[in-house]
MDAnalysis code that builds the backbone (N, CA, C; Angstrom):
import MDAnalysis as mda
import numpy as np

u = mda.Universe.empty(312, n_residues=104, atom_resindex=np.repeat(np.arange(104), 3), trajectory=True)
u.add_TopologyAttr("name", ["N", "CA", "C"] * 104)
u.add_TopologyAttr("resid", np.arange(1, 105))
u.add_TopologyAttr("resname", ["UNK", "UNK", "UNK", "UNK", "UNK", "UNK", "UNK", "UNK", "UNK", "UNK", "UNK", "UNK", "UNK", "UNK", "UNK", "UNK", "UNK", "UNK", "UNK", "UNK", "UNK", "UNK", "UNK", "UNK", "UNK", "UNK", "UNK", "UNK", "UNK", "UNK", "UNK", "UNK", "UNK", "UNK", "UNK", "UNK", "UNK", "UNK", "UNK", "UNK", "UNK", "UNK", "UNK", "UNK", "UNK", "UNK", "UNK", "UNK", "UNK", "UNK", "UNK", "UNK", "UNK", "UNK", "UNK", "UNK", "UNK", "UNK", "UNK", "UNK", "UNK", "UNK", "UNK", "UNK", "UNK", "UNK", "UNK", "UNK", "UNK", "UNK", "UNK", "UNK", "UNK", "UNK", "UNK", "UNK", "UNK", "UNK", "UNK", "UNK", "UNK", "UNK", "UNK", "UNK", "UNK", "UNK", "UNK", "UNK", "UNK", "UNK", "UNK", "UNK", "UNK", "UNK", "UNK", "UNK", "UNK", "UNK", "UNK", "UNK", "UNK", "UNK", "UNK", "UNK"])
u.atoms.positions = np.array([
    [12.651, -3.243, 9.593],
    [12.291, -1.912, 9.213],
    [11.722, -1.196, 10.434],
    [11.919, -0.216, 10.370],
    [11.633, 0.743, 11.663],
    [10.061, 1.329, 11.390],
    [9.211, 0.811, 12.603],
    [8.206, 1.542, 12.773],
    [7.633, 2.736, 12.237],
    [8.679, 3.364, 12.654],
    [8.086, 5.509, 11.975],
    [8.228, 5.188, 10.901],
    [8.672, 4.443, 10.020],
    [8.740, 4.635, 8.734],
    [7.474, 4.026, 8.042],
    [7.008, 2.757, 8.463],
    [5.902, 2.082, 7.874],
    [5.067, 2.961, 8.758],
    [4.414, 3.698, 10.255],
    [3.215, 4.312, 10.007],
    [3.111, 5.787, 9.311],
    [4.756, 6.037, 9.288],
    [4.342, 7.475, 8.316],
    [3.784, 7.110, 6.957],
    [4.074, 5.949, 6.420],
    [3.849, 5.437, 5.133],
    [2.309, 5.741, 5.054],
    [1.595, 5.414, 6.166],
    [0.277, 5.229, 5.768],
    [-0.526, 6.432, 6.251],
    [-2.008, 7.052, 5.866],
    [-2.704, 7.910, 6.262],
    [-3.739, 6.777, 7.280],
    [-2.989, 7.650, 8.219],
    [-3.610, 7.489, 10.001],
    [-4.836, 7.965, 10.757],
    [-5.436, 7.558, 11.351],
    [-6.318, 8.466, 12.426],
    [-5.633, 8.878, 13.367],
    [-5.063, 7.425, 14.129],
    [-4.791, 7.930, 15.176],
    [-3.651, 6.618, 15.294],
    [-2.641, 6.420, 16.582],
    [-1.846, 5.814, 17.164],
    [-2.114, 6.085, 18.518],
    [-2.204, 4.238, 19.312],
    [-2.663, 4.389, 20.392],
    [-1.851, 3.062, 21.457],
    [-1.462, 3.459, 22.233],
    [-0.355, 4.739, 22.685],
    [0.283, 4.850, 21.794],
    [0.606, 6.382, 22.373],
    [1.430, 7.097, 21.293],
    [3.303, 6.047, 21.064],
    [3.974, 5.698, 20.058],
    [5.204, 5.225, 20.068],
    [6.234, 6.031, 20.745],
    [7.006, 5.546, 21.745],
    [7.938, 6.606, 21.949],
    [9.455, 5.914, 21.637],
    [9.316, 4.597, 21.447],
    [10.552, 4.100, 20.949],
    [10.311, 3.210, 19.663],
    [11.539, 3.872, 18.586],
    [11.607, 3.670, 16.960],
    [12.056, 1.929, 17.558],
    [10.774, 0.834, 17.128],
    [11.728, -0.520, 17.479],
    [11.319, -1.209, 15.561],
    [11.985, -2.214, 15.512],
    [12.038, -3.155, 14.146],
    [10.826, -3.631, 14.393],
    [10.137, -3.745, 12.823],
    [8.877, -4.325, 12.657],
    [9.380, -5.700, 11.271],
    [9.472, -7.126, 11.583],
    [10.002, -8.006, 11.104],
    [9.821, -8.073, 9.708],
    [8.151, -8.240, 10.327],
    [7.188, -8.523, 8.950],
    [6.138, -8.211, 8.654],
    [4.701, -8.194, 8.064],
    [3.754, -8.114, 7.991],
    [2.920, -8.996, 7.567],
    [1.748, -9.514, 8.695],
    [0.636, -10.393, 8.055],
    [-0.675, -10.279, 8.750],
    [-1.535, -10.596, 7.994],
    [-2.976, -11.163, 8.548],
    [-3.420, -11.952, 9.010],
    [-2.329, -13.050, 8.992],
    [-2.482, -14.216, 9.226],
    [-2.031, -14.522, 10.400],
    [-2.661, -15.217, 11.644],
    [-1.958, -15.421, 12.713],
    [-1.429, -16.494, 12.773],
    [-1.659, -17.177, 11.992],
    [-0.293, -18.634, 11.848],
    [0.849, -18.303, 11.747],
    [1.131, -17.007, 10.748],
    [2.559, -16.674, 10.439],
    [2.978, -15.661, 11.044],
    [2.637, -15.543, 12.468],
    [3.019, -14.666, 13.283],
    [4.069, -15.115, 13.600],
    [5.548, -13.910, 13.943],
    [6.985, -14.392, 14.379],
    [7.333, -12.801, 15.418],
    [7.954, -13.057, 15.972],
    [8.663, -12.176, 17.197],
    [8.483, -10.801, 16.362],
    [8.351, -9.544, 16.890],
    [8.216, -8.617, 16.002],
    [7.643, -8.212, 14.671],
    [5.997, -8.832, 14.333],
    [5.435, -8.724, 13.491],
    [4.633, -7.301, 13.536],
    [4.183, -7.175, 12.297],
    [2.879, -6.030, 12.486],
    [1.971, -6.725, 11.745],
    [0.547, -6.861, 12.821],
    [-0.752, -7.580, 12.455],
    [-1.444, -6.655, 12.061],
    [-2.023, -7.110, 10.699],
    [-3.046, -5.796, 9.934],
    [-4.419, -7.184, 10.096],
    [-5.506, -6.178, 11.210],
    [-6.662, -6.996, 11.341],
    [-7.613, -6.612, 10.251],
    [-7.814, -7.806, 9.343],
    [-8.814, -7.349, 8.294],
    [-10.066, -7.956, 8.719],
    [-10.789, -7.257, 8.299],
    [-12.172, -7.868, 8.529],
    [-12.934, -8.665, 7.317],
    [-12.399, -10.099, 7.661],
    [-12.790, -10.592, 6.016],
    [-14.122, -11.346, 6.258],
    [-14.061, -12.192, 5.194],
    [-15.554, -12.788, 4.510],
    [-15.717, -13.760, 5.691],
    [-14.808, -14.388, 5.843],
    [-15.218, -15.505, 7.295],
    [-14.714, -15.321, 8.792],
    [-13.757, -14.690, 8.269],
    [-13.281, -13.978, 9.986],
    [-12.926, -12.872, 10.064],
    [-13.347, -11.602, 11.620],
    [-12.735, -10.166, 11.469],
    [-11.395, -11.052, 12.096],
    [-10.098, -10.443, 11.734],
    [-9.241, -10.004, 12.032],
    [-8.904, -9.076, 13.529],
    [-9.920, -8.672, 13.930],
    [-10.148, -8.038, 15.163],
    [-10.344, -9.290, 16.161],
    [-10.727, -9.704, 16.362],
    [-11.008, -10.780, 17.075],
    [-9.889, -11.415, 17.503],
    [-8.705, -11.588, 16.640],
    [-7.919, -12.191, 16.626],
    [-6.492, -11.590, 17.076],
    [-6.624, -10.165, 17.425],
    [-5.235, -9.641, 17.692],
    [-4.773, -10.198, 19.084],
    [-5.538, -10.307, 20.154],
    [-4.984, -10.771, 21.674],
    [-4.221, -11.939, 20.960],
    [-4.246, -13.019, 20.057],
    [-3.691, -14.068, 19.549],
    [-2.647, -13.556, 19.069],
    [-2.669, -12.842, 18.134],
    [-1.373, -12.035, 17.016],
    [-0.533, -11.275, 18.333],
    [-0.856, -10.548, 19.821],
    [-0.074, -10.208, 20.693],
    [0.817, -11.327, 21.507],
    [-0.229, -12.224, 21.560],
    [0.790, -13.390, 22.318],
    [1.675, -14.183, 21.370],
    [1.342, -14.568, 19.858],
    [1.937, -14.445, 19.178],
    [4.188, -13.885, 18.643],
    [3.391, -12.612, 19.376],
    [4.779, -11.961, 19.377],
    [4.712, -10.669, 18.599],
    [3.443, -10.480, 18.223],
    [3.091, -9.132, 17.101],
    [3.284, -7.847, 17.928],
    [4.008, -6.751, 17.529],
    [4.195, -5.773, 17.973],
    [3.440, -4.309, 18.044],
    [2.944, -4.494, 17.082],
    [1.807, -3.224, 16.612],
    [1.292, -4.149, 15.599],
    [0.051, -3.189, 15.719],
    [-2.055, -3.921, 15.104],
    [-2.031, -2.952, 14.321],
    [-2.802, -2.313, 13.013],
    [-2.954, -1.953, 12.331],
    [-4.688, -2.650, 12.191],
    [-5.275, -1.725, 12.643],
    [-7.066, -2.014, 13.014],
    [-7.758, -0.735, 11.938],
    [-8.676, -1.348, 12.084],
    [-10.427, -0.092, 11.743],
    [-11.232, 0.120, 12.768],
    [-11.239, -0.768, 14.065],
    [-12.449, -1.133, 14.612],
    [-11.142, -1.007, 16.517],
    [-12.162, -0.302, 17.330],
    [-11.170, -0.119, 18.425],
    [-11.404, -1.768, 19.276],
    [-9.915, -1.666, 19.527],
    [-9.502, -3.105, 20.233],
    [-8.743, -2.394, 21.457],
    [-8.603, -3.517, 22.462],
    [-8.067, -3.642, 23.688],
    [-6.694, -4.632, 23.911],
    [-5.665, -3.933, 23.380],
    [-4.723, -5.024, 23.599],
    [-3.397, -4.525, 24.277],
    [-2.171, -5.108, 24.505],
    [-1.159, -4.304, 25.398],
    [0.051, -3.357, 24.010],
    [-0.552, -3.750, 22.591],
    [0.926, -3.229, 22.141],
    [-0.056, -1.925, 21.182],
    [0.967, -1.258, 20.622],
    [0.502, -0.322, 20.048],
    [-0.526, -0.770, 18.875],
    [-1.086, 0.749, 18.703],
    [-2.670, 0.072, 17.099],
    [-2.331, 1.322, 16.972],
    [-2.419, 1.379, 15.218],
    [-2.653, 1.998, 14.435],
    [-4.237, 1.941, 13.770],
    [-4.481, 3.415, 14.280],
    [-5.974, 3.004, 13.675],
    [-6.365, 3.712, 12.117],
    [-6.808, 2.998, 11.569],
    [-7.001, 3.466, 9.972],
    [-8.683, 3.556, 9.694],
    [-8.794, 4.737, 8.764],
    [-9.885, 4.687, 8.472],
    [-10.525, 3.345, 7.486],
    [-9.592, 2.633, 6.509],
    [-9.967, 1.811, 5.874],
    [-8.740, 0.573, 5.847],
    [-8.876, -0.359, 5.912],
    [-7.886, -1.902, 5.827],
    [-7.293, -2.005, 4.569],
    [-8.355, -1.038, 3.406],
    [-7.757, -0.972, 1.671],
    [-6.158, -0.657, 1.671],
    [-6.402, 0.503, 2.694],
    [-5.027, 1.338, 2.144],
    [-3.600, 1.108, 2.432],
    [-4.080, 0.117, 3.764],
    [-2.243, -0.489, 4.407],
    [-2.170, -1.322, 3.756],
    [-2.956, -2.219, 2.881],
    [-2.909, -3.609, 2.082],
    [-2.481, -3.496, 1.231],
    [-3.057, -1.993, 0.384],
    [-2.249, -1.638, -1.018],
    [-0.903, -1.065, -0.639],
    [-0.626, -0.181, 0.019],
    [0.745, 0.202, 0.345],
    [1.725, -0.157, 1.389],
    [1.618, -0.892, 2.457],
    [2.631, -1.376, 3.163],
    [3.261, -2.123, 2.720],
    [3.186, -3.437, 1.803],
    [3.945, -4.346, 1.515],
    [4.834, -3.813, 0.403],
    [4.116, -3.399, -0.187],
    [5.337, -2.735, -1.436],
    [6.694, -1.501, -0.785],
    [5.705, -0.857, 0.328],
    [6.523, 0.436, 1.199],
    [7.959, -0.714, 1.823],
    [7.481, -1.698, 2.299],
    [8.100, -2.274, 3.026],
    [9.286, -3.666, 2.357],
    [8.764, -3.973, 0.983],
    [9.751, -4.512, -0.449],
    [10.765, -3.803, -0.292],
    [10.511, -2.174, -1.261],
    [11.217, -1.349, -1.679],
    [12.517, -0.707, -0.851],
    [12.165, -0.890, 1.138],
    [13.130, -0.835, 1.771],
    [14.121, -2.078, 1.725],
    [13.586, -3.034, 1.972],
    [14.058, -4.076, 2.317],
    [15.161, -4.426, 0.852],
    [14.956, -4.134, -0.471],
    [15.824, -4.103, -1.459],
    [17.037, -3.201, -1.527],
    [16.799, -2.132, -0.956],
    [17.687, -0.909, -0.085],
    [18.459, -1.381, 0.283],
    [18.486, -2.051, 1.584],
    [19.568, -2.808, 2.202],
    [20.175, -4.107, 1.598],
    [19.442, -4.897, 1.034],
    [20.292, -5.717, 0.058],
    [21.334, -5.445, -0.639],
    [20.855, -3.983, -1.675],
    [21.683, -4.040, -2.633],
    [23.143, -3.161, -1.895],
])
């Protein structure tokens, strides 16, 4: 699925650097175990670990764009959100509903 499509999906602050090329975003996780070539890492800040901490991992990884709350320092693009609620409730379903698109 193409980038512009999952961050138009979501209400943004900001994008940093700005994208200038539409590339494939594989998958989506939090998890940096299940990081694969072209992921998008959504850093949550949970009960035992932030998620922030962990993106330089999710970049070497192979993760392509971060999806943060909290400003990080890394080489690929971040999407910065005011809250972690709102890509959690709507990206995966944004990103189902395409992906059934092309199936059918």
């Amino acid at each position: 699925m193409k980038v512009s499509k999952l961050i138009n999906s979501l209400k943004f602050k900001q994008v940093q650097p700005t994208i200038t090329t539409d590339f494939d975003v594989t998958m989506l996780t939090q998890d940096t175990r299940e990081i694969q070539p072209g992921a998008m890492f959504i850093a949550v800040d949970g009960y035992h670990i932030d998620g922030h901490t962990l993106v330089k991992q999710a970049v070497e990884k192979g993760a392509k764009i971060i999806v943060a709350q909290k400003r990080i320092n890394v080489t690929v693009p971040v999407v910065y959100v005011q809250t972690l609620n709102e890509p959690w409730q709507s990206l995966p379903m944004f990103f189902l509903r395409l992906l059934a698109k092309k199936c059918i």
